[in-house]
C-alpha positions as semicolon CSV with decimal commas, in nm:
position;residue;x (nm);y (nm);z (nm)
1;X;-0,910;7,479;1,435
2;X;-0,831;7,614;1,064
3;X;-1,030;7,937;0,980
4;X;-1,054;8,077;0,671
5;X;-1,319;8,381;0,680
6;X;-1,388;8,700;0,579
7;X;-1,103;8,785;0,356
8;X;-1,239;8,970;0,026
9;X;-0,938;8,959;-0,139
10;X;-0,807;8,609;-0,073
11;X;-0,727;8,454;-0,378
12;X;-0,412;8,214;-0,319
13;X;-0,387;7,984;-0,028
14;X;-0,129;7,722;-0,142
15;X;0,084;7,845;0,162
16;X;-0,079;7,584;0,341
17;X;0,044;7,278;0,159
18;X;0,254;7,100;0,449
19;X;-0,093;7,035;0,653
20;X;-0,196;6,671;0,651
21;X;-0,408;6,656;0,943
22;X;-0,624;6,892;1,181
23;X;-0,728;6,824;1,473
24;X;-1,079;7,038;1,513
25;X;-1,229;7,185;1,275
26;X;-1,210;7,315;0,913
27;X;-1,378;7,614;0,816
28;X;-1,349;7,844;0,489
29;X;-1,595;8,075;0,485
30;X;-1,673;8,424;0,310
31;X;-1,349;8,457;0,131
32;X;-1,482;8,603;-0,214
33;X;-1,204;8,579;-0,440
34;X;-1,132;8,250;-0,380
35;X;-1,167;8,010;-0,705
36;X;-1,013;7,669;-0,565
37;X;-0,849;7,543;-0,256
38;X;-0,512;7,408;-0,387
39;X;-0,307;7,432;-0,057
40;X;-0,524;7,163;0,137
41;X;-0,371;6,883;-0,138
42;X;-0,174;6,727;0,129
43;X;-0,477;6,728;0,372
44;X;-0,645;6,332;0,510
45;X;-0,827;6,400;0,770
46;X;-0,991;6,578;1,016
47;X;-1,001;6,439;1,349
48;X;-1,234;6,589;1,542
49;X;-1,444;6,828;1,421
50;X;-1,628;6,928;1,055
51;X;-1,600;7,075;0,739
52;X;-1,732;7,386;0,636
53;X;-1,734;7,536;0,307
54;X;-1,950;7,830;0,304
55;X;-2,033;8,167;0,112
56;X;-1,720;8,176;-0,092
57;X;-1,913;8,294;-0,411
58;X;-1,641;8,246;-0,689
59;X;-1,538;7,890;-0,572
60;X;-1,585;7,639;-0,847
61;X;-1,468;7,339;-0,709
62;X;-1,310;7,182;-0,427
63;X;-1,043;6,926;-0,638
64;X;-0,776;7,014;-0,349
65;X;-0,922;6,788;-0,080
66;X;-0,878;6,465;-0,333
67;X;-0,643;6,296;0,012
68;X;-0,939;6,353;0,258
69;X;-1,041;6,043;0,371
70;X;-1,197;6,082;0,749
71;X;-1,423;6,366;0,892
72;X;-1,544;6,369;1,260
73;X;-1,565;6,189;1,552
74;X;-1,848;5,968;1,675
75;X;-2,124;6,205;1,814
76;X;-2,072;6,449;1,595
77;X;-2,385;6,633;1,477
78;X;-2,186;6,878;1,204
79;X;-1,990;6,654;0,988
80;X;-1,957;6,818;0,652
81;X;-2,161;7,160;0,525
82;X;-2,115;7,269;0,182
83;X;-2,334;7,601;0,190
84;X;-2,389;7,897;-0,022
85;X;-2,107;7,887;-0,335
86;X;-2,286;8,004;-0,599
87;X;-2,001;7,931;-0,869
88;X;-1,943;7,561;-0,686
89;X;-2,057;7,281;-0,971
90;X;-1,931;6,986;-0,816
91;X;-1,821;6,769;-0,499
92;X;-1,537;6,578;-0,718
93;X;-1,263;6,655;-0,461
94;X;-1,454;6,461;-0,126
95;X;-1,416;6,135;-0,388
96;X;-1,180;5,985;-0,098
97;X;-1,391;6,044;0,188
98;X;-1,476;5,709;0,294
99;X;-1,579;5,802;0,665
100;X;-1,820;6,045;0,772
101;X;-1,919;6,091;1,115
102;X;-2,156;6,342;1,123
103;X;-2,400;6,506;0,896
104;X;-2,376;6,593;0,567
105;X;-2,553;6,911;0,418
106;X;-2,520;7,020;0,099
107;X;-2,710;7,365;0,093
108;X;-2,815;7,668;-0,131
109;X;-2,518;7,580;-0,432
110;X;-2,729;7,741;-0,702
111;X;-2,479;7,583;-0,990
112;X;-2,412;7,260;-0,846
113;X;-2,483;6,948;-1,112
114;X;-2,296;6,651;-0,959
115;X;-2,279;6,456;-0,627
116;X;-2,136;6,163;-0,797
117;X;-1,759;6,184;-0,641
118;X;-1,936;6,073;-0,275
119;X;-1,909;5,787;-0,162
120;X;-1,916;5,711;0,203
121;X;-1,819;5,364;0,292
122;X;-1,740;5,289;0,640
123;X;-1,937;5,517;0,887
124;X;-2,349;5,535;0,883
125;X;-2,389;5,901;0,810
126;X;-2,515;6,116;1,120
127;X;-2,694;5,905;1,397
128;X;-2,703;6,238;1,548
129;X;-2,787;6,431;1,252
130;X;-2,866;6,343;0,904
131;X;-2,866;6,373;0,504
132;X;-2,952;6,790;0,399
133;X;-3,037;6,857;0,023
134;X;-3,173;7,177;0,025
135;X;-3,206;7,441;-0,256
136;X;-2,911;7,334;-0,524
137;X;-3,125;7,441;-0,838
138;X;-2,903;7,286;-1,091
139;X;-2,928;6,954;-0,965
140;X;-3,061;6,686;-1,166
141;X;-3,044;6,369;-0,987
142;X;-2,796;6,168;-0,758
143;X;-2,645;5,940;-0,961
144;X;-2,367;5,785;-0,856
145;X;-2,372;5,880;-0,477
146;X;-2,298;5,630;-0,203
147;X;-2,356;5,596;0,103
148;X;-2,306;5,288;0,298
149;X;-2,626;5,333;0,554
150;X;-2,795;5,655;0,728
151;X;-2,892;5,647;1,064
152;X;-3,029;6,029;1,070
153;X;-3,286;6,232;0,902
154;X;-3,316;6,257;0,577
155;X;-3,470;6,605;0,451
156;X;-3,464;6,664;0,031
157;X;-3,604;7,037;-0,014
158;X;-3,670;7,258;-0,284
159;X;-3,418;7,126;-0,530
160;X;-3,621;7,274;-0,843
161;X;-3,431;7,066;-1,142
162;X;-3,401;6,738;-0,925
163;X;-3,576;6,472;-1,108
164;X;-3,434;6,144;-0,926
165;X;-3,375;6,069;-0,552
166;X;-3,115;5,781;-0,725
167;X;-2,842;5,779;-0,494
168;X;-2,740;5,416;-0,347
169;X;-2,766;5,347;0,057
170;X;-2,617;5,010;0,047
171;X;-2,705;4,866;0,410
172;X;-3,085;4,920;0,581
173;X;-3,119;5,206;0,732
174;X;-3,352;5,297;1,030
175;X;-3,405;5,688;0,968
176;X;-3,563;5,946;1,239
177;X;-3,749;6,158;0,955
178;X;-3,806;6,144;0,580
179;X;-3,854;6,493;0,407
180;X;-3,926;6,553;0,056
181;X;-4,069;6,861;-0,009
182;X;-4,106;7,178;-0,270
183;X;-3,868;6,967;-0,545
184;X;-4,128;7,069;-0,883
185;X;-3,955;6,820;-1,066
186;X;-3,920;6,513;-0,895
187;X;-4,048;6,197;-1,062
188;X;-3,803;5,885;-0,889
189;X;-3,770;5,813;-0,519
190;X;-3,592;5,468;-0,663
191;X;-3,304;5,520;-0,423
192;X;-3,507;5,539;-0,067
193;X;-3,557;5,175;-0,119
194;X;-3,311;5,030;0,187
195;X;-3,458;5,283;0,407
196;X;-3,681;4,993;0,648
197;X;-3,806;5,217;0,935
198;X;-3,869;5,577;1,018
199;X;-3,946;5,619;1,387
200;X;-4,079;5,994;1,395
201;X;-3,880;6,094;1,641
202;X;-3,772;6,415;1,392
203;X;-4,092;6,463;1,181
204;X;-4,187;6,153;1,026
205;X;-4,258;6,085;0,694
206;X;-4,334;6,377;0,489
207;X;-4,369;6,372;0,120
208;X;-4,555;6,773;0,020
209;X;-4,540;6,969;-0,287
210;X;-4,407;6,776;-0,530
211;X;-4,555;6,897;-0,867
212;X;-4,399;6,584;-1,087
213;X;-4,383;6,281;-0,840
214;X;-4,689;6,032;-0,946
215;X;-4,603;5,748;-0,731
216;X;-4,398;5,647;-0,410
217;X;-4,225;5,338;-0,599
218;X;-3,953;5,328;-0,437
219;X;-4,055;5,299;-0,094
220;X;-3,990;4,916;-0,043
């Protein structure tokens, strides 16, 4: 493992530069004067375990990962967890992460406006786990996002600005639960469209408190 946490005054961590690969897992959490995470440049993968990137609340981006290309192993449920960086406004630096095993939450960024770096080409994202959007108020839409096919649950909460579930999932996907709720703006589920099947087995199909949606077009 790689733990960053709980270091207030942690503003420099380019000392890590010669790491291209670890073997567990990733986590940098808590360290409050970080603003980037040049240092990682050199990093491509991470064999084993997940990424975390949580509560570091003057992080604005995360441009120093551009070499990742592989997170997790098969059976992973964490995969990648982008949590709580209130400064964070965009996922530019995952651009290269082709495979994903595991889930991918993206949680609670207050100022985060683009997903449109991800795109996740040669895993099915989280048979064990799923797809999180939950509470990023800046968000407008998912443009631009790929994923190649979800095998998980997908849950879309309370993003207040999100207009347009618009990301592409290339492949069908068979998905254990489908979540929208509490997003005031929503008007477009025009990306759900390859998603054939939803067996229940995590919720079901749930579509609640949606002030703006008028239809489920969409839903092929």
């Amino acid at each position: 493992d790689l733990l960053i946490k709980d270091n207030p005054l942690l503003n420099d961590i380019s000392g890590l530069s010669a790491i291209t690969s670890i073997n567990r897992n990733l986590e940098i959490s808590n360290n409050d004067s970080l603003l980037n995470l040049n240092g990682l440049n050199n990093l491509s993968t991470i064999n084993y375990g997940y990424l975390s990137i949580m509560d570091n609340a003057l992080l604005t981006q995360v441009d120093a990962l551009q070499n990742l290309t592989s997170v997790g192993i098969l059976g992973n449920v964490e995969g990648v967890l982008i949590v709580n960086n209130t400064a964070l406004t965009s996922l530019n630096g995952l651009g290269a992460m082709a495979t994903l095993k595991g889930s991918l939450t993206i949680r609670n960024n207050p100022a985060l406006v683009d997903l449109s770096a991800l795109n996740i080409t040669s895993y099915p994202i989280a048979a064990s786990g799923g797809f999180y959007l939950e509470n990023n108020d800046s968000l407008l839409n998912l443009t631009g996002m790929f994923m190649q096919s979800i095998n998980g649950q997908i849950q879309v909460l309370g993003n207040d600005l999100l207009q347009a579930i618009d990301f592409t999932i290339a492949n069908p996907s068979v998905v254990s639960s489908l979540l929208i709720d509490n997003n005031l703006a929503l008007q477009s589920l025009s990306g759900l469209g390859t998603v054939t099947q939803i067996n229940g087995s995590f919720g079901g199909f749930r579509v609640i408190n949606n002030d703006s949606l008028q239809n489920l077009n969409g839903l092929n």
